[in-house]
BAFI-429119 format. One record per residue: residue number from 1; x, z, y of N, C-alpha, C in turn; residue in one letter. Coordinates in steps of 0.001 Angstrom, whole numbers. Example, Ala and Ser with C-alpha at 12.3 -4.5 7.8 and 13.67 -1.06 7.14 Angstrom:
<dogus>
(dogu 1, (13190, 7800, -5690), (12300, 7800, -4500), (13200, 7800, -3300), A),
(dogu 2, (12850, 7080, -2250), (13670, 7140, -1060), (12900, 7870, 30), S),
</dogus>
This chain:
<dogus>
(dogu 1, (847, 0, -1194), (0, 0, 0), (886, 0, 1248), X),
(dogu 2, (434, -879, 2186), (1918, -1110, 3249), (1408, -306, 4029), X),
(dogu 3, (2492, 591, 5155), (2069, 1081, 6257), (3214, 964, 7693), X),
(dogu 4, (2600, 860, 8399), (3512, -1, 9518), (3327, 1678, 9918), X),
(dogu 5, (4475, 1829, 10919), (4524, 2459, 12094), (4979, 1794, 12930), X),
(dogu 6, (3980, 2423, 14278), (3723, 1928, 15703), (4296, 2826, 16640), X),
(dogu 7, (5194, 2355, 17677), (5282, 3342, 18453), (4787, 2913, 19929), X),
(dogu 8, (3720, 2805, 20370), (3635, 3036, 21796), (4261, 3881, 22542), X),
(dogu 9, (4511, 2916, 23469), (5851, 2889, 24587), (4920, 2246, 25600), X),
(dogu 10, (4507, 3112, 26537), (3767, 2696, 27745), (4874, 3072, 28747), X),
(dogu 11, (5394, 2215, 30217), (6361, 2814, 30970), (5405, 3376, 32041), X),
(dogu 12, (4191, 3261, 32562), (3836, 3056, 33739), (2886, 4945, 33254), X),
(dogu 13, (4061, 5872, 32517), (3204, 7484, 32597), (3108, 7982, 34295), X),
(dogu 14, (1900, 8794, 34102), (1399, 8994, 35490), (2241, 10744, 35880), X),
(dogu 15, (2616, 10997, 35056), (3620, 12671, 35306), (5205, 12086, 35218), X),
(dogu 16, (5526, 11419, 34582), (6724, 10801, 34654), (7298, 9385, 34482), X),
(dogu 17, (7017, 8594, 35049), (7280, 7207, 34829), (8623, 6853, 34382), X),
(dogu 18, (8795, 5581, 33690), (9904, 5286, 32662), (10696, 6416, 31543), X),
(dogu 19, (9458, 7545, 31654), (10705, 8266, 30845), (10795, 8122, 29174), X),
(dogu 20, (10062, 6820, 28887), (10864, 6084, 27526), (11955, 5843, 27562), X),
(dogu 21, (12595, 5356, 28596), (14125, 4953, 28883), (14923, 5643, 29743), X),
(dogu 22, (13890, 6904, 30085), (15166, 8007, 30373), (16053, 8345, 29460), X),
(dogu 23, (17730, 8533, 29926), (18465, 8731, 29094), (18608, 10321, 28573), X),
(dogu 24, (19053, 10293, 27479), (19059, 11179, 26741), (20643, 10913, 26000), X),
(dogu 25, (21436, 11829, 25622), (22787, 11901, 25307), (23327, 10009, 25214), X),
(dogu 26, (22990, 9868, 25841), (23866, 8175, 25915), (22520, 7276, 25878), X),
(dogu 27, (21502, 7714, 25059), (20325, 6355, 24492), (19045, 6995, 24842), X),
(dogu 28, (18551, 5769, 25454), (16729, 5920, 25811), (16790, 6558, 24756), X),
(dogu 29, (15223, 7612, 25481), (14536, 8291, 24514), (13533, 7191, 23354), X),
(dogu 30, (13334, 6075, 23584), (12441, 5482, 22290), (13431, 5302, 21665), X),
(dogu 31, (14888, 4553, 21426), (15693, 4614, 21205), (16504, 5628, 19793), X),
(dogu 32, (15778, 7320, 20336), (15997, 8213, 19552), (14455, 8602, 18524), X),
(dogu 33, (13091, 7949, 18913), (12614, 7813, 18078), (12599, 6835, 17298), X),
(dogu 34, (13048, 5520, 17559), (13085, 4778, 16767), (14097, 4839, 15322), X),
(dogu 35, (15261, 5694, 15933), (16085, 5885, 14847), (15556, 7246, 13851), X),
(dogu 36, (14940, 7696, 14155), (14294, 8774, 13593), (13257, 8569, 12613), X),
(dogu 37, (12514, 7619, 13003), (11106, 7634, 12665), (11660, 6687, 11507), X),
(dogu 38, (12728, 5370, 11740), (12959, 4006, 10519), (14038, 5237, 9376), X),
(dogu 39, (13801, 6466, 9194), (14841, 7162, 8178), (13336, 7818, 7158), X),
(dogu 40, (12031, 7200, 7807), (10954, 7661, 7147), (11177, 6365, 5625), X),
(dogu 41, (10669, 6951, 4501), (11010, 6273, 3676), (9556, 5114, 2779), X),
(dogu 42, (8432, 5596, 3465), (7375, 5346, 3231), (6738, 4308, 4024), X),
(dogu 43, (7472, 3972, 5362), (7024, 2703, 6347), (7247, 1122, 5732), X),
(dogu 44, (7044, 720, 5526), (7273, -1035, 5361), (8032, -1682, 6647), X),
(dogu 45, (7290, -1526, 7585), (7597, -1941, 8909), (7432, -1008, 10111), X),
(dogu 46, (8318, -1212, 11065), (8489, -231, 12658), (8799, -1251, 13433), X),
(dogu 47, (7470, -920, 14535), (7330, -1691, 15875), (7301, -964, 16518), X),
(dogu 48, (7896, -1117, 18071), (7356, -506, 18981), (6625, -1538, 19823), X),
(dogu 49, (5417, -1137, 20379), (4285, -1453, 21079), (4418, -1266, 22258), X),
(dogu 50, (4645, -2236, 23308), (4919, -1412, 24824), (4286, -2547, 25904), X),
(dogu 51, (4007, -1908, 26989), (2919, -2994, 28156), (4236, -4007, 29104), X),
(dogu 52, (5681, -3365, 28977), (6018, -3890, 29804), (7929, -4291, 28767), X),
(dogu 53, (7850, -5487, 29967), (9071, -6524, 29039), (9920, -5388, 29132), X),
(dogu 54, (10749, -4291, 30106), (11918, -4310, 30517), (12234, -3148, 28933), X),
(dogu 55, (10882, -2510, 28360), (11001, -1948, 27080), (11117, -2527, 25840), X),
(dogu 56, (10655, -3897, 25738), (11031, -4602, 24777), (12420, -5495, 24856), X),
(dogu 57, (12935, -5182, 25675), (14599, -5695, 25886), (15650, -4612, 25311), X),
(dogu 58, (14757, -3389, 26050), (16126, -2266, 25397), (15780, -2389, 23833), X),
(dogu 59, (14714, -2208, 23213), (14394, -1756, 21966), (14872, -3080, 21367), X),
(dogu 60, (15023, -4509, 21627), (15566, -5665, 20598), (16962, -5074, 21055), X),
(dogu 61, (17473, -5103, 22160), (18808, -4727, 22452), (19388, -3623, 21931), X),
(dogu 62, (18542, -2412, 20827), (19273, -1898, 19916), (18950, -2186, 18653), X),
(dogu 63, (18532, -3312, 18311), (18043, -4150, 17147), (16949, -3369, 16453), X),
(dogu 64, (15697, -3070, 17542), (14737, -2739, 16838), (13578, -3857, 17195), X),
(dogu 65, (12358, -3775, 16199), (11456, -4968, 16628), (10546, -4409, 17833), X),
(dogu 66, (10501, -5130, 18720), (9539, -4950, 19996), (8267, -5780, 20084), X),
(dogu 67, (6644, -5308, 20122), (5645, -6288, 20479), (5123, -5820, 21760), X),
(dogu 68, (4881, -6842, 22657), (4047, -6707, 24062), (2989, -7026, 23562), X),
(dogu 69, (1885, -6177, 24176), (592, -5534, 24006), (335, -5494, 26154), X),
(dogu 70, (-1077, -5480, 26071), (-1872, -5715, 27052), (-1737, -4196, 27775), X),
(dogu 71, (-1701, -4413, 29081), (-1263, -3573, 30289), (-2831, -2564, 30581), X),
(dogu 72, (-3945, -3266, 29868), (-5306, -2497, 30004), (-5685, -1227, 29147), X),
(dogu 73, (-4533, -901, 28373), (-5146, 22, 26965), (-5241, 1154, 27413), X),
(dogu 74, (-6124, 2034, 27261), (-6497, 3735, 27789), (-6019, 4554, 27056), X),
(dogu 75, (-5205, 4363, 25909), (-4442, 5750, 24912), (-3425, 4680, 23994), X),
(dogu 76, (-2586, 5328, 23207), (-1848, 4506, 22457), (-2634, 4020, 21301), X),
(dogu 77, (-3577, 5084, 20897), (-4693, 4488, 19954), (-5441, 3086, 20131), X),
(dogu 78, (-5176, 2410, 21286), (-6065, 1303, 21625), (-4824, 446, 21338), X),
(dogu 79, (-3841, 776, 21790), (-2950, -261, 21585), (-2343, -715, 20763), X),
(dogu 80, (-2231, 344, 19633), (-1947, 676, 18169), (-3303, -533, 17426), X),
(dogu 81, (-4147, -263, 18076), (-5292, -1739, 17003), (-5015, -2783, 17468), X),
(dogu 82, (-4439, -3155, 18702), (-3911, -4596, 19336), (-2470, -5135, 17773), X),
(dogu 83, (-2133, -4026, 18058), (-1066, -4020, 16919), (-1469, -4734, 14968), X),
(dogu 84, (-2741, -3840, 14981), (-3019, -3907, 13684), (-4244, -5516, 13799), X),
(dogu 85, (-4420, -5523, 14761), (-4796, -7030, 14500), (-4233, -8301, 14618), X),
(dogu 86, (-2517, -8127, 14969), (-2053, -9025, 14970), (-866, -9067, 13685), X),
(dogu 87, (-883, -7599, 13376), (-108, -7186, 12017), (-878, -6546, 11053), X),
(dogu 88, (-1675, -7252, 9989), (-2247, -6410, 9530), (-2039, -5460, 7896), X),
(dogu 89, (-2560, -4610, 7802), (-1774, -3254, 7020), (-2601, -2739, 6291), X),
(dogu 90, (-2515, -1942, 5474), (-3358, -902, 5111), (-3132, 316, 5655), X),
(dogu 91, (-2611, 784, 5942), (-2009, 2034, 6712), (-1373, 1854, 8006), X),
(dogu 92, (-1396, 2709, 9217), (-882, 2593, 10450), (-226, 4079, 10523), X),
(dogu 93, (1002, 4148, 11052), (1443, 5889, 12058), (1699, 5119, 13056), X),
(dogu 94, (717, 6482, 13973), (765, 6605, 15451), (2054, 7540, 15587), X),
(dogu 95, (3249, 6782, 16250), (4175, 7538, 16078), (4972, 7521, 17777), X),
(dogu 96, (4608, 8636, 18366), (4426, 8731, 20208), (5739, 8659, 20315), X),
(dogu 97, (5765, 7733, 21420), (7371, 7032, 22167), (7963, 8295, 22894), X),
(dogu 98, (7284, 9300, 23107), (7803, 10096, 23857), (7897, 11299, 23030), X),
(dogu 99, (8263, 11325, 21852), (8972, 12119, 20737), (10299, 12071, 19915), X),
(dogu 100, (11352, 12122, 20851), (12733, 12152, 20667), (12927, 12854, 18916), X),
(dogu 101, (12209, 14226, 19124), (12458, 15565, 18007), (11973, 14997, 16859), X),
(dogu 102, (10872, 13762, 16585), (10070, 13063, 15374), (10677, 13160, 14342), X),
(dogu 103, (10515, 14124, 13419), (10800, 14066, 12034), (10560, 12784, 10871), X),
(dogu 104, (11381, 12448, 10311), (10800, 11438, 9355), (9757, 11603, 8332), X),
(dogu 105, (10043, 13104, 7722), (9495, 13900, 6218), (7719, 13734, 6863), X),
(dogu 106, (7647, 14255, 8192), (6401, 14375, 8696), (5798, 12923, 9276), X),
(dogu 107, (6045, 12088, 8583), (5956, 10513, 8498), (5410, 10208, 7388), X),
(dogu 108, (6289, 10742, 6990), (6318, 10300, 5032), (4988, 11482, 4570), X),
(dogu 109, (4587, 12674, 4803), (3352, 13244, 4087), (2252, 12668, 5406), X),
(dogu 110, (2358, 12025, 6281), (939, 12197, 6883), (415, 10070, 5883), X),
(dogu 111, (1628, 9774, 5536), (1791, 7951, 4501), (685, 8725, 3822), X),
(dogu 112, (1555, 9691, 3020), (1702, 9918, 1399), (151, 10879, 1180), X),
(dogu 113, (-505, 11937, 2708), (-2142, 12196, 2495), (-2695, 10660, 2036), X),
(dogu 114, (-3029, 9745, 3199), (-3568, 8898, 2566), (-3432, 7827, 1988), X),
(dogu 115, (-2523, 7867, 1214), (-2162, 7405, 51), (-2765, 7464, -1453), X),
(dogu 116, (-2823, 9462, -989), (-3251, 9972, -2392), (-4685, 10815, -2119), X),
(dogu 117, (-5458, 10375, -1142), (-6741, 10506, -646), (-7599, 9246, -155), X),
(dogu 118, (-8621, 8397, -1258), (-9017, 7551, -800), (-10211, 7670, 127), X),
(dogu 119, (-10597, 9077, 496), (-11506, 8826, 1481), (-11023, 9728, 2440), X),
(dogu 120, (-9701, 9778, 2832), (-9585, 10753, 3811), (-8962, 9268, 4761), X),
(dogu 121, (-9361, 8778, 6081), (-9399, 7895, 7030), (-8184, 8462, 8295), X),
(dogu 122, (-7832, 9995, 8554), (-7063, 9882, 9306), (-6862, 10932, 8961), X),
(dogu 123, (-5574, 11763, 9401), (-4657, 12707, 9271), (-3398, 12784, 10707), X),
(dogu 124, (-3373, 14505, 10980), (-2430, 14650, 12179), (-1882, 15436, 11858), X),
(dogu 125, (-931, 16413, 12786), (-60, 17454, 12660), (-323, 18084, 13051), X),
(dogu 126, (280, 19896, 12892), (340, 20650, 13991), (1305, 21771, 13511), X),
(dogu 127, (1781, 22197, 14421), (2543, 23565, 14408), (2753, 24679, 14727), X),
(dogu 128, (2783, 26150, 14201), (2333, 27475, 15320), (3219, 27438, 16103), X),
(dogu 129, (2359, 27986, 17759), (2793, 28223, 18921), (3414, 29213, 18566), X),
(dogu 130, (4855, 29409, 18870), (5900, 30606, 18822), (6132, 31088, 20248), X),
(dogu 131, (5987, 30474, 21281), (6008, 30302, 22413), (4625, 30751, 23810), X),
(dogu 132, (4496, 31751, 23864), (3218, 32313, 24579), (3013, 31202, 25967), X),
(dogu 133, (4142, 30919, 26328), (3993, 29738, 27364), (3548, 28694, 27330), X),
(dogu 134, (3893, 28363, 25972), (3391, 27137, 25704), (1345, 26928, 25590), X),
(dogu 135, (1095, 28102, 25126), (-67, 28424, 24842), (-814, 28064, 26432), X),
(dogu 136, (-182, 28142, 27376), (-1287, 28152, 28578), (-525, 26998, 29545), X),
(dogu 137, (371, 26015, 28400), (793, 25368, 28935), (172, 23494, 28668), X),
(dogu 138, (-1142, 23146, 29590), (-1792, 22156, 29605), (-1061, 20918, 29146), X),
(dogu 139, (101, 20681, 28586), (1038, 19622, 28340), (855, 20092, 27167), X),
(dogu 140, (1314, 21521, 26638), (1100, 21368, 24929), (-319, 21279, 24830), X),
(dogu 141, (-787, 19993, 23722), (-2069, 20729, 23228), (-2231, 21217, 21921), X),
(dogu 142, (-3503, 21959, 22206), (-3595, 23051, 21151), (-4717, 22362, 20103), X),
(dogu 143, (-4833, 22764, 18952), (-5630, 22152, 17906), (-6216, 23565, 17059), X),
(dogu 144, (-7778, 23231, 16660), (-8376, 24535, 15978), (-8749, 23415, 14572), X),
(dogu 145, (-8747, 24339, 13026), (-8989, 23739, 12206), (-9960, 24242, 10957), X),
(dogu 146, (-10906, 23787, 10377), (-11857, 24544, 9696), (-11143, 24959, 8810), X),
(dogu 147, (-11955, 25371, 7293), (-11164, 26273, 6316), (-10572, 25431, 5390), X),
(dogu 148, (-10844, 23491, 5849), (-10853, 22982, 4950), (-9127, 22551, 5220), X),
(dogu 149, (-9441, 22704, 6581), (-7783, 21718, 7030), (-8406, 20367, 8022), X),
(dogu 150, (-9690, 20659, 8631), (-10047, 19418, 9243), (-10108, 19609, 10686), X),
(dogu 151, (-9601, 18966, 12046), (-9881, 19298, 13142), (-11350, 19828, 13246), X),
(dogu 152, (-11678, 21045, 14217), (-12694, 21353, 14882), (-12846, 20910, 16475), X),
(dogu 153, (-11450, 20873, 16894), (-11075, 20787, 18179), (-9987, 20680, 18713), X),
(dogu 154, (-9467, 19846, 20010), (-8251, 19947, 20199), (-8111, 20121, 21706), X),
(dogu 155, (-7870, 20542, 22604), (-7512, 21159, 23832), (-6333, 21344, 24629), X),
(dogu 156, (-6204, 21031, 25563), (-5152, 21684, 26743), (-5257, 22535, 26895), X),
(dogu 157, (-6311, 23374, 26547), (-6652, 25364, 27144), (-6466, 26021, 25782), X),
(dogu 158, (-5644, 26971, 26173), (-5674, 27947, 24957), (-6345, 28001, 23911), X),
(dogu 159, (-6403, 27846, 22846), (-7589, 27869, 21805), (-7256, 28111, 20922), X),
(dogu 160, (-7330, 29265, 19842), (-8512, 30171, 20137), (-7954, 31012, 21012), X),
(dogu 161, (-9679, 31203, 21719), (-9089, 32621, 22922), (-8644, 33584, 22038), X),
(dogu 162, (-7930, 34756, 22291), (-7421, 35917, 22001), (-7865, 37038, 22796), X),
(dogu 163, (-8470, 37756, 22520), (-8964, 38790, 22925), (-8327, 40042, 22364), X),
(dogu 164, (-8245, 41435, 23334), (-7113, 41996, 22908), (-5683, 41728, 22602), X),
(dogu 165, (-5009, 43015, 22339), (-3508, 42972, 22269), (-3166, 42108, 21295), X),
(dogu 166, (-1463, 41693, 20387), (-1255, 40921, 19937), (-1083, 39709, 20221), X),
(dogu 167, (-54, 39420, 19578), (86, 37409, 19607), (-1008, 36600, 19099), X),
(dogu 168, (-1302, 35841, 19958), (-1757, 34580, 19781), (-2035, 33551, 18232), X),
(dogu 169, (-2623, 33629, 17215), (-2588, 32485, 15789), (-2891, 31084, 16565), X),
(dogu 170, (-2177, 30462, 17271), (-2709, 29671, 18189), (-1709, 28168, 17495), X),
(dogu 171, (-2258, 27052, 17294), (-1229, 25694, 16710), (-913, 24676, 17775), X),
(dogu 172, (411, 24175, 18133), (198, 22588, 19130), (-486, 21478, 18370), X),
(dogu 173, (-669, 21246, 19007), (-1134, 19302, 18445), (394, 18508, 18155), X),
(dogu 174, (1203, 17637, 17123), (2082, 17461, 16966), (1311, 16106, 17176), X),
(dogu 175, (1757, 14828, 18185), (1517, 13410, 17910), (1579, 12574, 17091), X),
(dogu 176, (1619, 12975, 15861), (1835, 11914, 15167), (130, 11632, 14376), X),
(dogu 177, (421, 10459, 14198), (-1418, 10025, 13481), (-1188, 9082, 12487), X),
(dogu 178, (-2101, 9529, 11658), (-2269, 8481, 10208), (-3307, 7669, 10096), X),
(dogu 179, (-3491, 6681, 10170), (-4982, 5700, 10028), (-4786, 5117, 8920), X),
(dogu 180, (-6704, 4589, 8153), (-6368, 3621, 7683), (-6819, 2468, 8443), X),
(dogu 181, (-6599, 1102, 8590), (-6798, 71, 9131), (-8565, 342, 9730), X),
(dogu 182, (-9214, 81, 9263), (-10887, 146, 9421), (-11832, 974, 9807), X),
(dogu 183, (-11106, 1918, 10063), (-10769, 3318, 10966), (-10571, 3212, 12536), X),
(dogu 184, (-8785, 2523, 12175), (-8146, 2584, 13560), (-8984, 867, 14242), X),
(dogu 185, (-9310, -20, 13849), (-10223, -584, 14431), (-11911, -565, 15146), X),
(dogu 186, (-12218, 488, 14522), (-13617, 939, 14832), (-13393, 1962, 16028), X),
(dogu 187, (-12270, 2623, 15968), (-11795, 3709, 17215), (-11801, 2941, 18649), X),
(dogu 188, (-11056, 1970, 18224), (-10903, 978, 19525), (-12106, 356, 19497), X),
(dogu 189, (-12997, 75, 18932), (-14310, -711, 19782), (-15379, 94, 19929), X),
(dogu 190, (-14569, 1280, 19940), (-15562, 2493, 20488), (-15405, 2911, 21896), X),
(dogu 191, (-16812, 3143, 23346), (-15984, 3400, 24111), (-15760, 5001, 24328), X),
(dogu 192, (-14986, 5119, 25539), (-14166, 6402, 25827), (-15844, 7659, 26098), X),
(dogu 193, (-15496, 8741, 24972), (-16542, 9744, 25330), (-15640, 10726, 26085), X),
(dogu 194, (-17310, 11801, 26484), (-17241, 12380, 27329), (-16362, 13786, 27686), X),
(dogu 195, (-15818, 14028, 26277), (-14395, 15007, 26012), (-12954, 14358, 25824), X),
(dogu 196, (-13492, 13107, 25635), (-12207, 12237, 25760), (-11545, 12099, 27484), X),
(dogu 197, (-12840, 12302, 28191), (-12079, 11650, 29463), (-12225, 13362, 30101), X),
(dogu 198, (-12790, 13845, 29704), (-12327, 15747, 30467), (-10659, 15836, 30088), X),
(dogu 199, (-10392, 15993, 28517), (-9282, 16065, 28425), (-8374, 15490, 28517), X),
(dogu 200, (-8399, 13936, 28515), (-7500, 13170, 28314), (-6718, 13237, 26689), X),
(dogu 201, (-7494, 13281, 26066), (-7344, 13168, 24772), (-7663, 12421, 23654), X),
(dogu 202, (-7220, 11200, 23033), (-7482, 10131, 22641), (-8102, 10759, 21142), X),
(dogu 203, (-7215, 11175, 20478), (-8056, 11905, 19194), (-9601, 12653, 19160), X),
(dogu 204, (-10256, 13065, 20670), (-11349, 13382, 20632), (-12703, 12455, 20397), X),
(dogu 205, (-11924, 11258, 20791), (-12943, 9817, 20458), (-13274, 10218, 19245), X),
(dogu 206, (-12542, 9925, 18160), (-12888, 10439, 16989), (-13893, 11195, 16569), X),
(dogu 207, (-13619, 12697, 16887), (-14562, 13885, 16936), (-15727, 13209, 17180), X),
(dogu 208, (-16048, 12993, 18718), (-16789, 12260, 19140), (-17981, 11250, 18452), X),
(dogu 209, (-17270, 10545, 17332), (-17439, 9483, 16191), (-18360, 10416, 15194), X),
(dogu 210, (-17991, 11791, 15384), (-18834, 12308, 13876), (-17150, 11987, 12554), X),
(dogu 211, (-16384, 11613, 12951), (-15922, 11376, 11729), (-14500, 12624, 11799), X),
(dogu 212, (-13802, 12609, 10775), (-13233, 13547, 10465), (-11549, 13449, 10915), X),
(dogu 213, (-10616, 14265, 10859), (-9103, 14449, 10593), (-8447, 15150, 10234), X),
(dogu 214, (-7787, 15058, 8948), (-7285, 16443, 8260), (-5944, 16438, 9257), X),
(dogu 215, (-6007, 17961, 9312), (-4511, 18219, 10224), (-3880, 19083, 8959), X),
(dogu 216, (-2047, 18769, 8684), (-1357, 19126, 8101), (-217, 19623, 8701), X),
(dogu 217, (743, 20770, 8052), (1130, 21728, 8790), (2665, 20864, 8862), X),
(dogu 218, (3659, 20433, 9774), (4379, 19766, 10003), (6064, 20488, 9660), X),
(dogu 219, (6589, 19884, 9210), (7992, 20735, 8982), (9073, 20594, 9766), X),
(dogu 220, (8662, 19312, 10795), (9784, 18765, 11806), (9339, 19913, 13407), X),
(dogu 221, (10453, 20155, 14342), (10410, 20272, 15739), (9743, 18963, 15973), X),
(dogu 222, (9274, 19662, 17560), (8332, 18743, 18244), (8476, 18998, 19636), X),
(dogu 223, (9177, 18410, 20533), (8939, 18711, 21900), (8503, 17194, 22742), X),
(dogu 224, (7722, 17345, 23153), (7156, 16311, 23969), (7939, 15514, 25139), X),
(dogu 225, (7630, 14460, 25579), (8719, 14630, 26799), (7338, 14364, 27557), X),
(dogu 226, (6458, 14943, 28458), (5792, 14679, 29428), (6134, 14816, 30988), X),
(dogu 227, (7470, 15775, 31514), (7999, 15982, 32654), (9611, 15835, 32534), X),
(dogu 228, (10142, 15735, 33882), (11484, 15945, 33652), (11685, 17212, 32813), X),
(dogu 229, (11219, 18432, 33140), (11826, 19204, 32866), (11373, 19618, 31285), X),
(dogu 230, (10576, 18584, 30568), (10667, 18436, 29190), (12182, 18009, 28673), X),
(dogu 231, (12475, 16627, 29239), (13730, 16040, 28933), (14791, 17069, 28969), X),
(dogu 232, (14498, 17849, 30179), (15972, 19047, 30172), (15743, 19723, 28942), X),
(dogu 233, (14879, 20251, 28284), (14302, 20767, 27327), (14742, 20444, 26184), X),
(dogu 234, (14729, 19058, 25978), (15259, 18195, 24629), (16869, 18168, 24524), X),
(dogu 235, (17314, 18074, 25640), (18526, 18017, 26075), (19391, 18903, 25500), X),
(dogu 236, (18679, 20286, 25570), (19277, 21553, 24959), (19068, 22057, 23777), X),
(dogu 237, (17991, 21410, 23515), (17813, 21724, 21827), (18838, 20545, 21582), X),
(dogu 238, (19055, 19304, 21990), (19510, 18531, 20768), (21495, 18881, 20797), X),
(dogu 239, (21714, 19655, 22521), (23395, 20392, 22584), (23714, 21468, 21606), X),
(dogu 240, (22362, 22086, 21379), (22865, 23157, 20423), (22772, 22548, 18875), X),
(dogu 241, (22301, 21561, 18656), (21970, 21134, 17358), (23403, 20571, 16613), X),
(dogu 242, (23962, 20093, 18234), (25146, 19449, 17938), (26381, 20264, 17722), X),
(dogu 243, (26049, 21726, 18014), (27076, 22699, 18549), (27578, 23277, 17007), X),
</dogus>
């Protein structure tokens, strides 16, 4: 069963612009997901997906494959089906350009759920907040999950509240997404609901849909790059990694 991974690479982010090709120890950050994500052993094929040429120059210029995709798409999820209708698959990972930290292993089990689940249609990540900051920090989002393992909800605001003393059982949302084809096409000719555009959250379409997403517990780091001072962030995890 083939499964492509996609990486949307939008340059034109509204908190930090170009920071796909902000540098990071010598190499754009897609750069460091791309080498990350092609050590997954379960992909067939890795594209990155991006609106503008000057990203598909760096990414052939480190001999990875680059497709231009339309400058109109509202989440990477839309652009990710531009993808799958011009490449088509049985399987797709949504695998976010702005995830330097992207584990491969957490590539390979979100393949290998539906692989070995023929009616499970999508699958995500998540990981406990260790970090109380992060918890009230609108850049991480947070994800709640039934008893089964299926999203209930996913949020920029704390969730679950905590009441009283004690830490937080609180999870981030890790970007990465599993589709199957007929899925991730029906997402896109769906339009944008009304928790989709409060939060700015493309996975709520879904919800939205009535339909389901098992979230699985991720074994890779995850830091986002949404601000500069994410990148400083990555910067220092990846000095000490090296240390």
């Amino acid at each position: 069963m083939e499964a492509v991974g996609v990486i949307p690479a939008r340059y034109r982010s509204v908190r930090f612009p170009g920071k796909i090709l902000a540098d990071l120890q010598g190499m754009p950050v897609v750069q460091h997901v791309y080498l990350r994500a092609r050590k997954a052993e379960s992909l067939t094929q890795l594209v990155v997906a991006t609106d503008d040429e000057r990203i598909c120059q760096v990414v052939r210029g480190f001999g990875g494959e680059a497709m231009l995709t339309s400058k109109d798409h509202s989440s990477g999820t839309d652009r990710l089906a531009e993808v799958a209708v011009k490449l088509p698959a049985a399987l797709y990972v949504n695998i976010q350009g702005d995830e330097p930290l992207v584990d491969a292993r957490d590539i390979d089990r979100l393949v290998e759920s539906l692989r070995s689940d023929p009616n499970l249609e999508m699958a995500t990540m998540r990981r406990r907040i260790e970090d109380e900051a992060d918890l009230r920090n609108p850049n991480v989002v947070k994800v709640v999950v039934d008893a089964s393992g299926e999203a209930l909800y996913f949020s920029r605001s704390p969730i679950p509240f905590k009441r009283g003393e004690g830490k937080s059982n609180a999870y981030r949302h890790i970007g990465l997404y599993g589709y199957r084809r007929e899925l991730l096409l029906e997402i896109a000719a769906r339009p944008v609901g009304d928790l989709e555009k409060a939060e700015q959250l493309e996975q709520l379409r879904v919800l939205e849909m009535g339909r389901r997403i098992r979230v699985l517990d991720a074994v890779g780091e995850s830091v986002g790059v949404d601000t500069p001072e994410d990148l400083e962030r990555v910067r220092a995890i990846l000095g000490e990694s090296v240390r």
